[in-house]
N, C-alpha and C positions, 0 to 999 in steps of 0.2 A: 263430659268425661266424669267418671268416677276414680275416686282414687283410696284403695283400701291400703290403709297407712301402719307401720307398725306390726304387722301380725305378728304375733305371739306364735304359732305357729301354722304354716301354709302347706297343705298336702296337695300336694298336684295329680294324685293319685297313682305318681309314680316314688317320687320322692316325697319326705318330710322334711321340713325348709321354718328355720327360724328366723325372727326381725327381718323379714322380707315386705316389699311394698308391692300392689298387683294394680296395675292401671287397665281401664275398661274406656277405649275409645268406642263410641256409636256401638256396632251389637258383636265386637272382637273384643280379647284380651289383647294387649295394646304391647304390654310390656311388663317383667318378672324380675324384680333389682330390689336390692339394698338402697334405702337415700334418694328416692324417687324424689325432685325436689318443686312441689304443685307451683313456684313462683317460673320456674322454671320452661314449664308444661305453654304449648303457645294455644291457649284457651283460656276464655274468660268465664267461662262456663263450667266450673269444675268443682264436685264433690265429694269433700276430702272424709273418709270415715274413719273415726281411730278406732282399730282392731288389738291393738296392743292388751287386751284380755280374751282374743277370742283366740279361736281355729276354725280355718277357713279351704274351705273343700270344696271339690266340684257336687255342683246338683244332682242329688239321686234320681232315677229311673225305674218312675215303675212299670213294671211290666205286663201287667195282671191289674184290673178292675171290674168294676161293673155300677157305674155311677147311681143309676134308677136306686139301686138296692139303698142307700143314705139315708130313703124316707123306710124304712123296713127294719128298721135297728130293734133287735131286743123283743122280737114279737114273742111273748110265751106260750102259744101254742106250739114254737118247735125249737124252741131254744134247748131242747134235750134230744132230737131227730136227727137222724142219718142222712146223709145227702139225697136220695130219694124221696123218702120222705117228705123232708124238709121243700124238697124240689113241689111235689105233688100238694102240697098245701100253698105255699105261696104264690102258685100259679095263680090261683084265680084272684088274691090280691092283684096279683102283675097285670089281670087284663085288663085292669082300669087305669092306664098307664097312659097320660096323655102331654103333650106340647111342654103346658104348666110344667106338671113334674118332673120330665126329662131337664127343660130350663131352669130350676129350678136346684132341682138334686144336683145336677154338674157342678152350680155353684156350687155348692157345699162340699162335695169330694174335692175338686179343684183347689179350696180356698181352704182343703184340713189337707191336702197331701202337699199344699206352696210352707205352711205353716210348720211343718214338719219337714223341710227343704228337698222337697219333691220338685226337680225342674221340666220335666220330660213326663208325661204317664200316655199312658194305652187306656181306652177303654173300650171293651168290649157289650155292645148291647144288641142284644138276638132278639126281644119281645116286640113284636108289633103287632099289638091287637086288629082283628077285623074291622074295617069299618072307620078307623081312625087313620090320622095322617101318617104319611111312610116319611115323614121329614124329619125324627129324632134325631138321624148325627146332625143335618142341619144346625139346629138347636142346640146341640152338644155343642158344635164346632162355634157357636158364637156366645156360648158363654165359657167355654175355657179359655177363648181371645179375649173374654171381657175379664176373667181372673190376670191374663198372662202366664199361663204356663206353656210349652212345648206342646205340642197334642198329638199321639196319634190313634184316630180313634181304627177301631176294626169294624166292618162293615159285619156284625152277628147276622143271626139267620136261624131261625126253625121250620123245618117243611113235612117233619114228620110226625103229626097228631095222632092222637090216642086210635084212631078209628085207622091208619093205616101199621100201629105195631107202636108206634114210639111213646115217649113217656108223657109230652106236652098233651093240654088242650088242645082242639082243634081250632077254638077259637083265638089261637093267640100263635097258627103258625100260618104262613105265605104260601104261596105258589113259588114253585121253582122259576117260573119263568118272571114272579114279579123282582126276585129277591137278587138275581143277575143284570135285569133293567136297573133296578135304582143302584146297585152296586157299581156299572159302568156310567150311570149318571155322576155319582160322588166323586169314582175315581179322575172324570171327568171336570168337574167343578172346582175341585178343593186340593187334590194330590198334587203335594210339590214336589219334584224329585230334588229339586237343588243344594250347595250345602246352603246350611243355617235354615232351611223348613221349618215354620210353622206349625206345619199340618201338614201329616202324609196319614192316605188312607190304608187300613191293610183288610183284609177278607176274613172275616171268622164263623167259620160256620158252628154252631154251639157244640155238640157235641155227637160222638156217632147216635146216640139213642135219640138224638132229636133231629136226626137230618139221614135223607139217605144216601145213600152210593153215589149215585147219578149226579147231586146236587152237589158231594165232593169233588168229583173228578171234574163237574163243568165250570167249577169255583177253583180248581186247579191251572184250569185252560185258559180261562181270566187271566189268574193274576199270573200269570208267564207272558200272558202276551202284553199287558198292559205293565208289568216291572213292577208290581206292588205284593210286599209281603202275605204270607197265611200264619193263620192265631187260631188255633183251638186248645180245649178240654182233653187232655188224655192219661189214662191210665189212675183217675181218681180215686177210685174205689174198684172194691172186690165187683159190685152188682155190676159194673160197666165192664168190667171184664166178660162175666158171666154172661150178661144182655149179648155181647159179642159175637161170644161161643156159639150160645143158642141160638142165634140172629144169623150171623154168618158164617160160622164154622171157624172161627178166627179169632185171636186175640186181639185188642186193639190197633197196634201196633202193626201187626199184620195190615189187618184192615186198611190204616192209613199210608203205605205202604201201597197195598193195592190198587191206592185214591192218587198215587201219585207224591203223597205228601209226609216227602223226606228230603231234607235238603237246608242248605245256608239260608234259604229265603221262609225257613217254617221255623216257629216256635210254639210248645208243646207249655200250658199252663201244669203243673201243680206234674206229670210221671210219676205216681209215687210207688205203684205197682209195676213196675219195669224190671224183670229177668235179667241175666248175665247176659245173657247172650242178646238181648233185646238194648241193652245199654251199649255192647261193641255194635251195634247196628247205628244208634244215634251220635255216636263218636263216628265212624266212618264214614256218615252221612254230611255229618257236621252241622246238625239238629239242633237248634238251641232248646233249653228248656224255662221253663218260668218259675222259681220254687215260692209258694203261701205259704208259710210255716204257721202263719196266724191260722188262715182258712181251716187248715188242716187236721191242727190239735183240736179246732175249735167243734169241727164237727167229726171229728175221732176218725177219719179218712185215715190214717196213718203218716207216716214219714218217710220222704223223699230221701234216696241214698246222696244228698249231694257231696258230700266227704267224698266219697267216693267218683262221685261225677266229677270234681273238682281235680281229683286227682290225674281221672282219664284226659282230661282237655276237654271236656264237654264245656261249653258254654254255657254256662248259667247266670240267670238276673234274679230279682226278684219281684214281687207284687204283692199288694194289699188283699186283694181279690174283693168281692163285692163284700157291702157293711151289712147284708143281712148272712152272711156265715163269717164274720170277722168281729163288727159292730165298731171300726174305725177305719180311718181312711191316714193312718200315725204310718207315715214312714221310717219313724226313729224306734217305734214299737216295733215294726217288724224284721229291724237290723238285729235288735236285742233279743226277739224271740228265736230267731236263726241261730245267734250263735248259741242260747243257754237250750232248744232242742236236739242238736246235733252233738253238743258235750252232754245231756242227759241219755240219747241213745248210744254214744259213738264213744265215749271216754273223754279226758279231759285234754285230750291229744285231736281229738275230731276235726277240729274246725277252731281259726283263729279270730279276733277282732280284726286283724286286716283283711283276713278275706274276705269277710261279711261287707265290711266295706268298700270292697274290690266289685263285689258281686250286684250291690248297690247303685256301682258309678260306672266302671268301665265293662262290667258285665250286661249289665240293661244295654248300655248302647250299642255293646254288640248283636245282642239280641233285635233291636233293631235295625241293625248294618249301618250303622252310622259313626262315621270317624271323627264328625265335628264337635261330638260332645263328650263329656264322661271322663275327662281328664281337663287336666287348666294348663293349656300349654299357647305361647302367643298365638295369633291367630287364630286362634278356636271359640266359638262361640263363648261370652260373656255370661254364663249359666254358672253362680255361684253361691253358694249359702256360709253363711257364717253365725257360729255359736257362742256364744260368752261361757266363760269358764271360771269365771271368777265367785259364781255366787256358793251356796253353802253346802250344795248339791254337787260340787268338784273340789269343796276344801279335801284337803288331803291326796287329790289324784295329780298331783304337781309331779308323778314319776312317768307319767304316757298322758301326753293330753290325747294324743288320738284315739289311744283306747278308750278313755274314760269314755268316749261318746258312747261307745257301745255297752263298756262294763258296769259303769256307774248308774244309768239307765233313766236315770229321776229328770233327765233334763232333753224334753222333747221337743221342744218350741226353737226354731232357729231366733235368733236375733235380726237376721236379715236372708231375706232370699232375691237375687236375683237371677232373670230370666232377658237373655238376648240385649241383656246392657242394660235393663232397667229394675226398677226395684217392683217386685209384688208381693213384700213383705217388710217392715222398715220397722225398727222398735219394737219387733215381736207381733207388731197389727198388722192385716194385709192393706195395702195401699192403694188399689184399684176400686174395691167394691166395700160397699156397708153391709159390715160381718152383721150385723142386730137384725138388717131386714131381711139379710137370706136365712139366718136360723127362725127367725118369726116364719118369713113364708113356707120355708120349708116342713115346721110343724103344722101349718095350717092346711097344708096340700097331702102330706100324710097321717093325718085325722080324714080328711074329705076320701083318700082313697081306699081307708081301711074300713069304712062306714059306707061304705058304696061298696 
């Protein structure tokens, strides 16, 4: 048992709750009271933590990643580059993309988004070079067991290389028919539907300019008949528009659309070029979408109307997106950059501190259709983080502790994260793995790939 004792205050993500005590039996919340009293509790096995300076929240969700990218931070060749661009250079980095580094990198996102109380993430990895092993989520999937976080990765995909129209290498995209084998292999192997899942697989094909028609609609047929979610790239930029146009006579949207892929079970990364009338399409479709605010400014793609989606009932979460158009994997950076871009375009009326944090906890898990997490209410999975507030980075914010999380901004590091009842973060260290040897390895494997 755990026994978070004292809180200062406890958002549920419904309510905000003072001097409250939150008990964590095996991998549920147990129980939500005042004067929990631990001699009481019929366990002898119980660990009492005093919160009485912190605020403690359910686990954010990220929605959006792309792990491989962690060893790709800060490259200067396109730290000034437009998403294409950017794309067309780093490719031929990406095709040296092997086992190691997939292993490797995951740590390191995993162990910067648990640290930043990240309980749940998505990641999406589409690269799989010629000639190397198809087993990346594999890989994925046992070192994000080995940080402890939530997982669920998406099965990416490129099928459509330079030499048939699209923007990829040829040498870093699949056959249609390999990219549907290994995707009903995984869904096969690892996809839990159950509540409290571990690991549920979901289907992402990269994007329209990197896959075609046929490969959407057959990756739509999939994941209807097997109950597993769709995750792609839409409406990023201007040129993906444009690629569209001139491609199929269609705007994104359309397109996807076309492919079948509209619906509660699909979520849309970063929309940020989305029409009136293309926004009451994903509201009455009931589309989620995924908002980068980092990704976004970072690589000057523009800004997501979420104000306004938020207003319509769209669903929206958020996500880190990959660290080579981000260059961190800080889920408390990307709460704070949501709310201060949506009051720099929107007014100071745009968008609140609570919603960002709405959008964070109980928006992510929509986004993945999942009930069991995203709020701390009994029964519901043990996925919780907690922040101290007392150091010198929140003197003065004693009028909203929950905002400060957002507004004051200086303090990114939870105190404690936990994930399905246990701890993968403890004293602001993570608890499961040796933070020195994954940053050593992980510098040492992106040297080797960028030099290769």
């Amino acid at each position: 048992m755990i026994l978070l004792k004292d809180i200062k205050l406890l958002y549920t993500g419904t309510e905000e709750l003072a001097g409250r005590d939150l008990l964590i039996e095996g991998r549920k919340i147990a129980k939500i009271a005042s004067d929990i009293d631990p001699a009481q509790l019929d366990s002898d096995d119980i660990e009492v933590v005093n919160c009485s300076e912190m605020v403690v929240l359910p686990g954010f969700v990220n929605c959006h990643h792309h792990f491989y990218q962690t060893l790709h931070r800060c490259i200067p060749e396109v730290q000034d580059s437009p998403l294409f661009d950017w794309l067309v250079y780093l490719y031929e980095i990406w095709r040296n993309l092997d086992e190691e580094a997939v292993y490797w990198s995951t740590l390191v996102a995993c162990g910067e988004l648990a640290k930043t109380g990240c309980t749940t993430t998505v990641d999406n990895l589409y690269i799989f070079p010629r000639g190397v092993s198809a087993r990346f989520i594999d890989v994925e999937i046992e070192a994000a067991l080995k940080i402890g976080v939530r997982f669920h990765p998406t099965r990416g995909s490129m099928s459509l290389g330079r030499s048939k129209g699209g923007l990829p290498p040829d040498e870093v995209v699949e056959s249609e028919d390999e990219i549907l084998r290994d995707s009903e292999r995984l869904i096969g192997t690892y996809h839990d539907p159950a509540p409290g899942a571990m690991t549920r697989i979901a289907l992402g094909p990269c994007s329209p300019f990197s896959v075609s028609k046929d490969l959407l609609k057959a990756t739509r047929e999939l994941a209807s008949s097997r109950g597993v979610l769709l995750h792609t790239h839409l409406a990023e930029t201007e040129d993906e528009t444009q690629y569209c146009i001139k491609t199929y006579g269609k705007r994104p949207l359309e397109l996807m659309e076309e492919c079948g892929w509209l619906g509660s079970d699909v979520w849309f990364a970063h929309g940020i070029h989305f029409t009136d009338a293309e926004l009451a399409k994903i509201k009455q479709t009931n589309t989620g979408i995924c908002h980068c605010p980092t990704s976004n400014m970072r690589l000057g793609s523009g800004c997501a109307r979420v104000p306004e989606m938020l207003s319509m009932g769209i669903r929206v979460g958020l996500g880190v997106d990959g660290s080579a158009s981000n260059d961190t994997s800080d889920m408390m950076a990307e709460l704070r950059n949501c709310f201060l871009l949506h009051r720099l375009t929107g007014g100071s009326r745009a968008i609140t501190a609570r919603q960002v944090l709405n959008m964070a906890t109980r928006g992510g898990a929509s986004l993945l259709n999942r009930d069991d997490i995203g709020t701390l209410d009994v029964g519901k999975c043990a996925d919780v983080i907690g922040f101290t507030i007392s150091d010198i980075s929140h003197a003065g914010a004693i009028h909203d502790y929950l905002g400060s999380l957002v507004l004051c901004g200086s303090c990114h590091n939870v105190t404690f994260t936990i994930v399905d009842g246990k701890f993968v973060v403890k004293d602001g260290c993570l608890a499961t793995v040796d933070e020195a040897e994954i940053t050593a390895r992980a510098n040492q494997i992106a040297m080797r790939l960028r030099v290769a």
